[in-house]
C-alpha positions as CSV (number, residue, x, y, z in Angstrom):
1,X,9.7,-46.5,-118.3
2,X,11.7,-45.5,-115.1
3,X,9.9,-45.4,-111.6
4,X,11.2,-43.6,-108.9
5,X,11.8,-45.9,-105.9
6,X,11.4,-43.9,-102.9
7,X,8.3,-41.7,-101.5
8,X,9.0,-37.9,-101.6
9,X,10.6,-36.3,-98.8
10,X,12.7,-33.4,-96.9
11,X,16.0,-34.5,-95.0
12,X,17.8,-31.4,-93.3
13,X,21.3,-31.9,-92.6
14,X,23.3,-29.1,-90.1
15,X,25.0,-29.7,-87.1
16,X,23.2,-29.0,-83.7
17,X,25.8,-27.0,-81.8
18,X,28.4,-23.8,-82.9
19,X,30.3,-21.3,-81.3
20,X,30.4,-17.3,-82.1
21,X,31.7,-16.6,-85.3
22,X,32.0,-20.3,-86.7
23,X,30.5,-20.6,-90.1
24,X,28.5,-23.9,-91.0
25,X,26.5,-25.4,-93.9
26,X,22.7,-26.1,-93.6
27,X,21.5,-28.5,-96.5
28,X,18.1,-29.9,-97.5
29,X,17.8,-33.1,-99.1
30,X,15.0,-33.6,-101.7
31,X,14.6,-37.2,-103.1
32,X,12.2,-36.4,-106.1
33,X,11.9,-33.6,-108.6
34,X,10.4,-30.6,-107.0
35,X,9.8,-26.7,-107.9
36,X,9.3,-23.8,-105.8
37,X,11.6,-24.3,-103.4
38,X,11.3,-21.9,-100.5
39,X,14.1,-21.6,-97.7
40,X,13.6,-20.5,-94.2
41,X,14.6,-16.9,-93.1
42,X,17.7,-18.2,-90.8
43,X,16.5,-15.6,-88.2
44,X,19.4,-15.4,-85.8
45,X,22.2,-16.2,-88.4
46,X,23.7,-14.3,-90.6
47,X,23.7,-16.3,-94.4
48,X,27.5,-16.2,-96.0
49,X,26.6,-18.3,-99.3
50,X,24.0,-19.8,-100.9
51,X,21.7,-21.4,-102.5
52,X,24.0,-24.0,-103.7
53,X,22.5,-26.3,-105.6
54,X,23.1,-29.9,-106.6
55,X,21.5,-32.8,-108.1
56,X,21.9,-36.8,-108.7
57,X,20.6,-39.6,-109.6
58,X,21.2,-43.5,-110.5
59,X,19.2,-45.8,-112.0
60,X,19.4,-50.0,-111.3
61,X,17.6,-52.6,-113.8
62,X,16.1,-55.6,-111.9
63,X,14.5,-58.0,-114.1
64,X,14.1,-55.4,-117.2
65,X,12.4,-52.9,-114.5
66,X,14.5,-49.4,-114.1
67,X,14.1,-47.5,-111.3
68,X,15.4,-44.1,-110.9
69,X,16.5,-42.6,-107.6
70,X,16.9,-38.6,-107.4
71,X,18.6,-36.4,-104.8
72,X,18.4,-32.5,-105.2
73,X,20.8,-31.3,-102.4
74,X,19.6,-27.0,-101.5
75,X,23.3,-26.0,-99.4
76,X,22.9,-22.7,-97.2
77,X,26.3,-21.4,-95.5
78,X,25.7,-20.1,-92.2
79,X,27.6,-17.9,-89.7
80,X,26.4,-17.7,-85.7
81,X,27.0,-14.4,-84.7
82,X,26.1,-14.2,-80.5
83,X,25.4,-16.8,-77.8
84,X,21.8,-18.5,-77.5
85,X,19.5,-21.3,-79.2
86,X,18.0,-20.3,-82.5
87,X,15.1,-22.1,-84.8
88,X,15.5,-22.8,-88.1
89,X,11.9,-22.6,-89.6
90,X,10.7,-25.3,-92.3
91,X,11.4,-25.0,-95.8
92,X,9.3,-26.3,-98.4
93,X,8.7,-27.7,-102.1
94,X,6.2,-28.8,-104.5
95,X,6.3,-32.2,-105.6
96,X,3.5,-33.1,-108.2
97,X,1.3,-30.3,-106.9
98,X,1.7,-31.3,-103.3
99,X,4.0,-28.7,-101.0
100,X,6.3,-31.2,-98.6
101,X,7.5,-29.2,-95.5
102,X,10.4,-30.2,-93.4
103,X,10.5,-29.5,-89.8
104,X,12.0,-26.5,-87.8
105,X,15.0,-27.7,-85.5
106,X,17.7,-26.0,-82.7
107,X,20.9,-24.9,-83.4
108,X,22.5,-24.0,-80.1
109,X,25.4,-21.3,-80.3
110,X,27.7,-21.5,-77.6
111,X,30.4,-19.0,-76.5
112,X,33.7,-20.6,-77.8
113,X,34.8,-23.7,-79.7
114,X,34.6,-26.0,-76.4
115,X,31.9,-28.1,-75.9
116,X,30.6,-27.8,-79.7
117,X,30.0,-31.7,-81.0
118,X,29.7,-32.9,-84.8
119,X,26.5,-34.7,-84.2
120,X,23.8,-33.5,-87.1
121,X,20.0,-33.2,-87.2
122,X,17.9,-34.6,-89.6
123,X,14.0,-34.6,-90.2
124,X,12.0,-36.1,-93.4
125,X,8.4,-34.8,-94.4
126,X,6.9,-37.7,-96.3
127,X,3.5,-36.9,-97.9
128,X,2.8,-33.8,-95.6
129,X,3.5,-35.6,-92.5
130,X,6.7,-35.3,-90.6
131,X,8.5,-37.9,-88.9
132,X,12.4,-37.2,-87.4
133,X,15.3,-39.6,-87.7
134,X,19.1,-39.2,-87.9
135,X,21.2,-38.8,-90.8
136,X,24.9,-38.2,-91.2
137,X,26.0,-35.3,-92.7
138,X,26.9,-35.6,-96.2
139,X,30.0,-35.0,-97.7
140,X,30.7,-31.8,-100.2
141,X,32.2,-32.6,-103.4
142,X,36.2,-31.7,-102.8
143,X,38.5,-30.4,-105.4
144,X,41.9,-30.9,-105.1
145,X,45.4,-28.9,-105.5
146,X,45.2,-30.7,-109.2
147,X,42.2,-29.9,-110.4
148,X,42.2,-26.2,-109.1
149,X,45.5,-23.9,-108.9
150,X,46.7,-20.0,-109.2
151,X,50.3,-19.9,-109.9
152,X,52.5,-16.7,-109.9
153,X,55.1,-16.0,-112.8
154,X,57.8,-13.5,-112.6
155,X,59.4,-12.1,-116.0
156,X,63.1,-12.8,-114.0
157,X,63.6,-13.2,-109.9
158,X,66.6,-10.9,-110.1
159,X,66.7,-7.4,-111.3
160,X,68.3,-3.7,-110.6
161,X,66.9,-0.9,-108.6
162,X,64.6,0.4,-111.5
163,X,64.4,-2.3,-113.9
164,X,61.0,-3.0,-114.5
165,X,59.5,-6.8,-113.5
166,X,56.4,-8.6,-115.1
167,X,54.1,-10.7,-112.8
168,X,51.6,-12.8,-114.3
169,X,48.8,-14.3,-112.2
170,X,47.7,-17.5,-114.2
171,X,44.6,-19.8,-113.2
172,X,44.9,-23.2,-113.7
173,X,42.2,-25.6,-113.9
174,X,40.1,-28.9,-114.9
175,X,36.9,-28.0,-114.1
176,X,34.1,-25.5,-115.1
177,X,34.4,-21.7,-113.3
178,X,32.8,-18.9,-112.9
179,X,32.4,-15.7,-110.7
180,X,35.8,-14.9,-110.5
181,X,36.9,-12.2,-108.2
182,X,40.2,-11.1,-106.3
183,X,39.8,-11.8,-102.2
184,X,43.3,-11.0,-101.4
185,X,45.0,-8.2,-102.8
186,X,48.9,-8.4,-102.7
187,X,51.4,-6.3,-100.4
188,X,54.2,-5.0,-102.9
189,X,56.4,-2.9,-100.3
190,X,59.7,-1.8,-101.6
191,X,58.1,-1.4,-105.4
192,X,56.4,0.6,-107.6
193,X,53.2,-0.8,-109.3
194,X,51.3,-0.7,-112.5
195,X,48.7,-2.6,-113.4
196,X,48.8,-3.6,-117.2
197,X,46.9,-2.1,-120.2
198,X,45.1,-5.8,-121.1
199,X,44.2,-6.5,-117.1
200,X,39.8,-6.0,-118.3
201,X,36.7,-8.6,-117.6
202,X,38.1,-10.5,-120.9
203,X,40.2,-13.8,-119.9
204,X,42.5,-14.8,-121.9
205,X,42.6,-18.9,-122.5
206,X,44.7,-21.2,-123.3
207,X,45.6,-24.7,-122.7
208,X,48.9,-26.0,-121.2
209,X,50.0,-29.5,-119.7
210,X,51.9,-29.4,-116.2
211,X,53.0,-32.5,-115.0
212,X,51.5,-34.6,-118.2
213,X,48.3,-32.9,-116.6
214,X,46.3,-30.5,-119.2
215,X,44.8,-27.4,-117.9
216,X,42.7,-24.7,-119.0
217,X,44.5,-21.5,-118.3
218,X,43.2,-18.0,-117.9
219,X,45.4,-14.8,-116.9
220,X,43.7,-12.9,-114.3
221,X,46.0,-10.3,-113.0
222,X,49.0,-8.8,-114.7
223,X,51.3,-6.0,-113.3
224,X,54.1,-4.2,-113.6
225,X,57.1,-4.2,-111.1
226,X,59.7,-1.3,-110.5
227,X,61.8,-2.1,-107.4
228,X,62.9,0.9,-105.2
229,X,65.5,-0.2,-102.8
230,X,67.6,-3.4,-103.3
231,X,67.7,-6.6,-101.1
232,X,65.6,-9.1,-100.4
233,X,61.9,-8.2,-101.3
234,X,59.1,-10.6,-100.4
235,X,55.4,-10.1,-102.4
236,X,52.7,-11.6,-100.8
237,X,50.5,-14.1,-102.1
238,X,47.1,-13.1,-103.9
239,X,43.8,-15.2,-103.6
240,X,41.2,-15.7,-105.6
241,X,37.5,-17.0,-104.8
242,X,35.6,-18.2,-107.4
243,X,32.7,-21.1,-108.0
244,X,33.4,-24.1,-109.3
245,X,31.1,-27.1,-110.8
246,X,32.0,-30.7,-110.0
247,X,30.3,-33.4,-111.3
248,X,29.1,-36.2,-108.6
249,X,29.2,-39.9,-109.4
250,X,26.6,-42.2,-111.0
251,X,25.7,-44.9,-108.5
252,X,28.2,-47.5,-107.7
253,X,25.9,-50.1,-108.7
254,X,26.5,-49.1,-112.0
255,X,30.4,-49.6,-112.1
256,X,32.0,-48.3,-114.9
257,X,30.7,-50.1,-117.9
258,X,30.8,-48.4,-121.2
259,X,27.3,-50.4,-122.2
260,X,26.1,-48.3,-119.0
261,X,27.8,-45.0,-120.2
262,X,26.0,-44.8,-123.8
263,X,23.0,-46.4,-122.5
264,X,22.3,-43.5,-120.3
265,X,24.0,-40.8,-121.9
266,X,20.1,-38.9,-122.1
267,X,19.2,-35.8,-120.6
268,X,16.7,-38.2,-117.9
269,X,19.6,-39.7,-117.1
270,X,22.4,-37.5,-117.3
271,X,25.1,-36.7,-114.8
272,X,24.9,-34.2,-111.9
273,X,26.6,-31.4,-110.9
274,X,27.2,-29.4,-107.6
275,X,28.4,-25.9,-107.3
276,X,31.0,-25.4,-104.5
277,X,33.1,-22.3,-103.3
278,X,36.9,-22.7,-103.9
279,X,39.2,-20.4,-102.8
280,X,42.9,-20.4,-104.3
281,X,46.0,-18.1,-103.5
282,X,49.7,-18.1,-104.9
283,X,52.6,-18.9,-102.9
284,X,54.8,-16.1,-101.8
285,X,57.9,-15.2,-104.0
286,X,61.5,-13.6,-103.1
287,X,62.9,-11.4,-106.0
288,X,66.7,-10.1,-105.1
289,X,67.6,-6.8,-106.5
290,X,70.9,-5.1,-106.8
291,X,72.2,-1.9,-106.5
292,X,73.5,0.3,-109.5
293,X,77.0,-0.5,-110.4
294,X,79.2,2.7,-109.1
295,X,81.4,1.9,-111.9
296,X,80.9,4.9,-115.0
297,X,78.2,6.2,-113.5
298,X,77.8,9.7,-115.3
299,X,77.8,12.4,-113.2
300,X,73.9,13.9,-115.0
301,X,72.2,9.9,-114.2
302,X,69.1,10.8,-112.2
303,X,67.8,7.0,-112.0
304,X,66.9,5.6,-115.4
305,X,66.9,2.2,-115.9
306,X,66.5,0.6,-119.4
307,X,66.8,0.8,-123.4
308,X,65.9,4.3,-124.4
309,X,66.4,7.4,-127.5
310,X,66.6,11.1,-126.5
311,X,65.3,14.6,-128.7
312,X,65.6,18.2,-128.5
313,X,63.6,19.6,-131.3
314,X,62.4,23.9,-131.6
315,X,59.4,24.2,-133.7
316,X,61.6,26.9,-135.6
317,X,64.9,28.3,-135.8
318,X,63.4,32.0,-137.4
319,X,60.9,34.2,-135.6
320,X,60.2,37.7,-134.2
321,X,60.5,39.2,-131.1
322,X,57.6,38.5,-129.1
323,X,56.1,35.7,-130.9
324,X,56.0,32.2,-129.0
325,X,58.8,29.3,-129.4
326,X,58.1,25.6,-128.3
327,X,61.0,23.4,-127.5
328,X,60.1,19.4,-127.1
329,X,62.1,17.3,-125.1
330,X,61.4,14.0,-125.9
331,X,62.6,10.5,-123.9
332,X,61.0,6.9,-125.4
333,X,62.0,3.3,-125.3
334,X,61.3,0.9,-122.5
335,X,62.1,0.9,-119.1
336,X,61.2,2.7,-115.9
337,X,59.2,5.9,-118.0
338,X,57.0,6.9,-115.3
339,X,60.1,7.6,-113.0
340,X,62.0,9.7,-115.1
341,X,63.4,12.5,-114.5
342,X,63.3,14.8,-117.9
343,X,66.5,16.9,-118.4
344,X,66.2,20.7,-117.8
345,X,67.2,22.8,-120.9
346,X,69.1,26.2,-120.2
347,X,67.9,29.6,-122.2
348,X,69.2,32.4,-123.1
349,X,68.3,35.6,-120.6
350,X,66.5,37.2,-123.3
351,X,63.9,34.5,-123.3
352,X,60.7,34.3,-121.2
353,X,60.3,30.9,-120.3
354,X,57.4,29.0,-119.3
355,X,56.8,26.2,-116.7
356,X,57.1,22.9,-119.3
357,X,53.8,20.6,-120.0
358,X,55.4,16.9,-119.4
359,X,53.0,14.5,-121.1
360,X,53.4,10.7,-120.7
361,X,52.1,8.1,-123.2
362,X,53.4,4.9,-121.3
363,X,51.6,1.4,-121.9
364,X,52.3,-1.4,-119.1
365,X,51.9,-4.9,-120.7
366,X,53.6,-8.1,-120.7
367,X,57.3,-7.1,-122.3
368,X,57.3,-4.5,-119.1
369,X,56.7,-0.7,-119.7
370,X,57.7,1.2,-123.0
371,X,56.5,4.5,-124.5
372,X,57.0,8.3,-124.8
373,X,57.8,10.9,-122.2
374,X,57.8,14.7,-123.3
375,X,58.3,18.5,-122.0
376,X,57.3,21.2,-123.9
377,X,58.6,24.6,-123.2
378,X,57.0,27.8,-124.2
379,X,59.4,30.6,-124.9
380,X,58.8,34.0,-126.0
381,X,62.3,36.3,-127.3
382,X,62.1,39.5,-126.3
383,X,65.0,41.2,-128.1
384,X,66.2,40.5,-131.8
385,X,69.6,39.0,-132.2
386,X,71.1,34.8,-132.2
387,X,70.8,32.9,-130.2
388,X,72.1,29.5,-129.3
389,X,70.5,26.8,-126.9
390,X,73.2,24.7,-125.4
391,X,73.4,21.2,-126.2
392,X,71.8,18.6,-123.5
393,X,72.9,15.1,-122.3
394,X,70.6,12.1,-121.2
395,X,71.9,9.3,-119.2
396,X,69.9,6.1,-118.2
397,X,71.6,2.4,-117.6
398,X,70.8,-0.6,-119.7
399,X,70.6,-3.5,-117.7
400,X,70.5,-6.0,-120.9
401,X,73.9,-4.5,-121.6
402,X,74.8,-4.0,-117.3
403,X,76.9,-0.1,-118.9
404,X,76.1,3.6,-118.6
405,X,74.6,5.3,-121.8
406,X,75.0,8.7,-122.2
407,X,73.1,10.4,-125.3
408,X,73.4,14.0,-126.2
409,X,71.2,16.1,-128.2
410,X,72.5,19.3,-130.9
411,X,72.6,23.2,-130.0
412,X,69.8,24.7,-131.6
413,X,69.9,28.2,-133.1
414,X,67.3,30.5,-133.4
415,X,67.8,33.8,-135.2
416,X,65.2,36.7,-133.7
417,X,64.5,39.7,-136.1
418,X,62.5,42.8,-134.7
419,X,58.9,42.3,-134.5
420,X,56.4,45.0,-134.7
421,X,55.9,45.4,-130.6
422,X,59.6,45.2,-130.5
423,X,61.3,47.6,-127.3
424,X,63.1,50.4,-130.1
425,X,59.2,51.7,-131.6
426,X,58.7,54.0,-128.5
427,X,58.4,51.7,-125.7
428,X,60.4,51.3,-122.5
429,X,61.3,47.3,-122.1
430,X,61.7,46.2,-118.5
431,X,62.2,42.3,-118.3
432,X,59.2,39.9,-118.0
433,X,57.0,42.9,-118.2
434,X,55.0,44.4,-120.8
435,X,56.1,46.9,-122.9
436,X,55.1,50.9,-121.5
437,X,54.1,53.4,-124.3
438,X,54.4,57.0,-124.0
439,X,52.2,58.9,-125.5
440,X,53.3,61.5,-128.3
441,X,51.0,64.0,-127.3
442,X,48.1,64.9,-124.4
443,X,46.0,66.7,-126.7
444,X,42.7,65.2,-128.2
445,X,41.3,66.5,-131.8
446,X,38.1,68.2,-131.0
447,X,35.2,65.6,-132.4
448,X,33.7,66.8,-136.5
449,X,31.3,65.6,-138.4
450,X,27.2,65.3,-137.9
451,X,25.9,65.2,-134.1
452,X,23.2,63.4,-133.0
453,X,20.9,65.4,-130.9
454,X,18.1,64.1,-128.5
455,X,15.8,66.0,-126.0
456,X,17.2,66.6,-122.4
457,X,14.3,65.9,-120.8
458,X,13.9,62.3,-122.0
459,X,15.5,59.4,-120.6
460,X,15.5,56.0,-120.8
461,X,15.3,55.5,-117.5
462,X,11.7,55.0,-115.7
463,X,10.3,54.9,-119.2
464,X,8.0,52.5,-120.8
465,X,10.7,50.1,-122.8
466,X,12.7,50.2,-119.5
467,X,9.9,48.9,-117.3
468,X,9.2,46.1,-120.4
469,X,12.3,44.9,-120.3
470,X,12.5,44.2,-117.2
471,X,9.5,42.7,-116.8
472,X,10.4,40.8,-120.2
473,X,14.3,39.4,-118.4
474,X,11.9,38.6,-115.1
475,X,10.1,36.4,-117.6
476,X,12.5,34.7,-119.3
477,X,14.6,34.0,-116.0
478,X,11.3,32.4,-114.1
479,X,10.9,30.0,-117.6
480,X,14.6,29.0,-117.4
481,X,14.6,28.1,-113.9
482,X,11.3,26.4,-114.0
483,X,13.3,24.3,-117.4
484,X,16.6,23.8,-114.9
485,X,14.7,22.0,-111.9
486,X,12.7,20.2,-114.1
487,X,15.6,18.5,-115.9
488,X,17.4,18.3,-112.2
489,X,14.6,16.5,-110.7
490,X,14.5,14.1,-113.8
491,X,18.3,13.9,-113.9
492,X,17.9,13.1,-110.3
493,X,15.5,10.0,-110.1
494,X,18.5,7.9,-111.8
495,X,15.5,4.4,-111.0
496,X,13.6,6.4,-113.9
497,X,16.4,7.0,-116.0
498,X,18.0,3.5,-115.3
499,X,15.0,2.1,-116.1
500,X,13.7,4.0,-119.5
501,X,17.5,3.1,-120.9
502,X,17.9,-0.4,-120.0
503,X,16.1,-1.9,-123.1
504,X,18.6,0.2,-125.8
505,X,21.6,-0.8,-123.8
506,X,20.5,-4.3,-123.6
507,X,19.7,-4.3,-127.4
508,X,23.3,-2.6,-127.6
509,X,25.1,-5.4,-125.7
510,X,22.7,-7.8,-127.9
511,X,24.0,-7.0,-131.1
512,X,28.1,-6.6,-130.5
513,X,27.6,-10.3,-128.9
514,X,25.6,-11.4,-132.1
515,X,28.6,-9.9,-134.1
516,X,31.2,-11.8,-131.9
517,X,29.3,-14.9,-132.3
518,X,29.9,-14.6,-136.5
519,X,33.5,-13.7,-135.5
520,X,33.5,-17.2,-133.6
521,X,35.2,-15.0,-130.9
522,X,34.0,-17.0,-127.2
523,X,35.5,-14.4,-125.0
524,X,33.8,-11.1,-126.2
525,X,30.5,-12.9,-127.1
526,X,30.8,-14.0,-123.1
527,X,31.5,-11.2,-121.8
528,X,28.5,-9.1,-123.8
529,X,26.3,-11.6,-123.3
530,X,26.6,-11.5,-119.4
531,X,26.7,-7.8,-119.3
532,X,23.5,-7.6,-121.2
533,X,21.8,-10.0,-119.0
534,X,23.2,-7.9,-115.7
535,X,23.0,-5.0,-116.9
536,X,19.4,-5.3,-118.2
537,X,17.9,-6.4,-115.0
538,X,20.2,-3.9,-113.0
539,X,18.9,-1.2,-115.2
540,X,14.9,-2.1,-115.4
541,X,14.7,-2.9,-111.7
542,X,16.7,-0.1,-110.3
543,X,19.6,-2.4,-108.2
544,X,22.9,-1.4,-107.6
545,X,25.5,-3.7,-109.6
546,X,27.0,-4.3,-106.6
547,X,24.2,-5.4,-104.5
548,X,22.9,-7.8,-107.2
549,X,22.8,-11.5,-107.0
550,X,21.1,-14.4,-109.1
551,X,19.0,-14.7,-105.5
552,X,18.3,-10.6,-105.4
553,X,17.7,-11.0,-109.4
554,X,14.3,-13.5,-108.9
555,X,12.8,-12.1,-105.9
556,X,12.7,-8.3,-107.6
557,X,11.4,-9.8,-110.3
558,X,9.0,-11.9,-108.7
559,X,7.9,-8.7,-106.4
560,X,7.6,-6.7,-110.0
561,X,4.8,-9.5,-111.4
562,X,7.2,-11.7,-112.8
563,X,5.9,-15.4,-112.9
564,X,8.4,-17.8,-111.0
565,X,8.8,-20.2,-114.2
566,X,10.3,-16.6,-116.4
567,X,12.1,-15.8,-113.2
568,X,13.9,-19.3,-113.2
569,X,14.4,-19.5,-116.7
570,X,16.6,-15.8,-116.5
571,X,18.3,-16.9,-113.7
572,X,19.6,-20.1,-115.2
573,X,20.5,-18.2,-118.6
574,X,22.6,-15.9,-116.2
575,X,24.0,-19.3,-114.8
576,X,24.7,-20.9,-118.1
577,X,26.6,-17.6,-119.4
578,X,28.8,-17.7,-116.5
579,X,29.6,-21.7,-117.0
580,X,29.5,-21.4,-120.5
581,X,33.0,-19.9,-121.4
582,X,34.9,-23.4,-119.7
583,X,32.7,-25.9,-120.3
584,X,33.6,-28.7,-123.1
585,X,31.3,-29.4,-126.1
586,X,30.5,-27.4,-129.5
587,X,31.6,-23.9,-128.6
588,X,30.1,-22.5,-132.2
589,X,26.6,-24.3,-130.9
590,X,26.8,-22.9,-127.3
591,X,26.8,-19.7,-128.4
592,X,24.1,-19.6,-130.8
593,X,21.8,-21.6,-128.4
594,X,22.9,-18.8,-125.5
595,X,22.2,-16.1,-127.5
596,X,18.9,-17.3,-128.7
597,X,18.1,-18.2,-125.0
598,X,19.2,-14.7,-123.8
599,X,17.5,-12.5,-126.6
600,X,14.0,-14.7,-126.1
601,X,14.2,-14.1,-122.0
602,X,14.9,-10.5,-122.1
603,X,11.9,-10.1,-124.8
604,X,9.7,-11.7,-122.3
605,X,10.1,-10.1,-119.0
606,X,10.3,-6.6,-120.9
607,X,7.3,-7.4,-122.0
608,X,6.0,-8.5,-118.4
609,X,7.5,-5.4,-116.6
């Protein structure tokens, strides 16, 4: 049986002076297990991360007794936004039914950096009473350049005007992450960009040794490069924020003995982890591109670049005057697609041609861009006859092959026979117009047969089935717009809406990650699972996706009659889904026990709400 070895108390760690604009960390120390830990409002600061939360402890065997020391470490970033001395109110936690308080201190914010000292402020609550003493700041768990890196890849560092380039933005690393998001967006000047096809919330993973090291790797951003003017070009570097977990060491007293290590390999005695904020960015790369060789350049080459096959195709080569023709012209292969410029067929004068429809179905991925291009011409002959539609050339450069390539397409002929609108049946044809008849004769055939005769003194007009039909449309309109702004109003309250779908979208989300978890597939059942979970609470409690936090998450629930203890338990499910994905251990076993932990949650608080 393990005994803790100290009496419960608060330590506050922060520093006592700032300056404007100079972002801090504000921690409180708990050395026992608590619950309900409640922070103070920070009046006067403005709160840039947090709660983060970490948690240690050791255990020492004198004389076959084991005592257990425990630290759980609550870290608040903090940014001091004007001049002046601000208190930072007590924060509290229950420990064995009994709420310890720590004590409000001064953080003085001075104008500028001068003058601003590293001493910190501590206070400890022991048993409800307070007593102050110092205590040195303590040190956040650091992850280095090895255990934490995003690297760049470029497809080739030299290239043409026009030849397409592949980046590949690759994360490596040796620890748990999660929360992954894009803080610095790169600066391509001088090309044109496309992000690729497979760039979604999915990463894909791998494992690769650098160095002798082995990482976990995970492609976050992939893009496709199509330089515009050669030289030099410099692209920026991209960063990337994300949270990271870092286990903190057993006590030294320990040392590293293995008898120690299987002995207390139990969940009381377990290792610790702390959640820190790691930013990361690439370094900045220099791609050289060159100029088009002047050499056998054709004299039709309007700028494309890479390995492609050119078409001219007519639906038909027989028709009638007056009846529609479409001609395709049709560029695929690989390359720069997007900036081509299609060749320009020329008609005969005795067709009426349309503007073409030019239709791209181009995919961007990791071999570069590669696809179809076509424009479709709509002609309509308006005089019978054969006629021929010149042959057309396509010219692109093949960088693989650094030569010209000029393709040619065949003439087509199309033979036109008279149609039964054609010009000769009475009309007069004037070009691009429509045909003008002339009549044969101005004299009408007086009207035979069986008249229908009616009174001249009735009218429909002011009678009684004109006055109920009117009333009748009056009707109907008044019950159509009362139906309209009912539906409005409803389509407008999207908190109603949000909240009467969230449970069958949930359910939805529920059962593609239970089909990914037979198909043993980790980064779809992830990814489901933490939308459901989001997207669940977003929905039911009517908060913007963007807006929505882990912290945001408990309190609305909380405020909606949620009990603390289901509040926790969804906000650590949400935690574990995010860590989940890079943590080590039985992966076919994590995702069972998530799922289970994520379909039993939402089930509760639905029921609660």
């Amino acid at each position: 049986m393990a005994t803790l070895a100290q009496t419960p108390s608060i330590k506050v760690n922060s520093k006592q002076q700032v300056s404007v604009g100079e972002q801090f960390k504000v921690a409180f120390e708990v050395n026992a297990d608590g619950s309900n830990f409640k922070a103070p409002s920070f009046e006067g600061f403005t709160r840039v991360g947090g709660p983060f939360t970490a948690t240690s402890s050791s255990v020492q065997m004198v004389n076959g007794s084991v005592t257990r020391t425990v630290s759980n470490t609550y870290s608040y970033m903090l940014r001091a936004e004007k001049e002046g001395e601000f208190t930072i109110g007590e924060a509290s936690v229950t420990v064995d039914g009994n709420v310890l308080k720590s004590e409000p201190f001064t953080v003085t914010v001075l104008a500028d950096a001068s003058g601003v000292g590293n001493t910190t402020q501590g206070s400890t609550a022991q048993g409800g009473n307070s007593g102050g003493q110092r205590q040195q700041n303590t040190t956040d768990p650091q992850i280095n350049g090895q255990d934490l890196f995003l690297k760049v890849i470029p497809s080739k560092r030299s290239a043409y005007v026009g030849e397409p380039v592949v980046l590949t933005y690759k994360l490596y690393t040796r620890v748990p992450v999660s929360q992954l998001s894009i803080s610095k967006m790169p600066a391509y000047g001088g090309f044109w960009m496309k992000e690729c096809g497979d760039n979604s919330n999915t990463l894909h993973q791998s494992s690769e040794t650098v160095n002798g090291i082995e990482y976990t790797t995970a492609e976050v951003k992939k893009v496709v490069l199509i330089p515009q003017k050669t030289g030099k070009l410099t692209i920026e570097p991209m960063g990337l924020e994300c949270l990271a977990q870092v286990v903190t060491q057993r006590n030294s007293q320990l040392g590293n003995d293995p008898f120690f290590d299987a002995f207390f390999n139990d969940p009381f005695f377990s290792r610790s982890y702390s959640t820190v904020q790691k930013n990361v960015e690439t370094s900045a790369i220099t791609m050289e591109v060159k100029s088009l060789p002047e050499d056998g350049k054709p004299d039709g080459f309007a700028g494309a670049v890479g390995d492609y096959k050119f078409s001219v195709n007519i639906d038909k080569d027989e028709t009638s005057t007056n009846e529609a023709l479409t001609l395709t012209v049709t560029v695929s292969g690989s390359g720069n697609l997007e900036l081509v410029n299609m060749p320009t067929p020329v008609f005969p004068p005795d067709f009426e041609v349309y503007d073409p429809k030019v239709t791209s179905n181009v995919e961007a991925s990791g071999q570069g861009m590669k696809g179809t291009r076509k424009a479709e011409y709509l002609i309509i002959p308006r005089h019978a006859g054969d006629f021929s539609i010149a042959p057309m050339t396509f010219s692109y450069f093949n960088p693989a092959k650094q030569q010209y390539v000029t393709l040619n397409s065949q003439q087509l002929n199309v033979q036109v026979s008279k149609g039964s609108g054609d010009v000769d049946d009475g009309g007069v044809y004037i070009p691009n117009q429509e045909n003008v008849k002339v009549l044969g004769s101005d004299i009408r055939h007086i009207k035979t047969g069986a008249a229908r005769l009616k009174p001249t003194d009735q009218h429909f007009f002011a009678s009684i089935l004109y006055f109920a039909l009117i009333l009748g449309l009056l009707v109907v309109f008044l019950v159509a717009l009362f139906l309209v702004n009912k539906r409005r109003q409803f389509k407008q309250d999207t908190v109603l809406v949000r909240n009467k779908r969230a449970t069958k979208v949930a359910k939805g989300r529920l059962k593609n990650a239970h089909k990914f978890l037979k198909e043993q597939d980790q980064n779809h059942f992830y990814e489901e699972m933490s939308q459901a979970l989001w997207g669940y609470i977003s929905d039911k409690l009517g908060i913007e996706r963007s807006v929505l936090s882990m912290d945001t998450a408990k309190e609305a629930m909380m405020q909606k009659g949620v009990d603390e203890t289901l509040a926790n338990e969804f906000v650590e499910t949400l935690d574990a889904c995010e860590f989940a994905r890079f943590a080590p251990g039985d992966a076919a076993s994590k995702m069972e026990g998530l799922y289970n932990k994520g379909l039993d949650v939402i089930m509760k608080v639905e029921k609660t709400i």
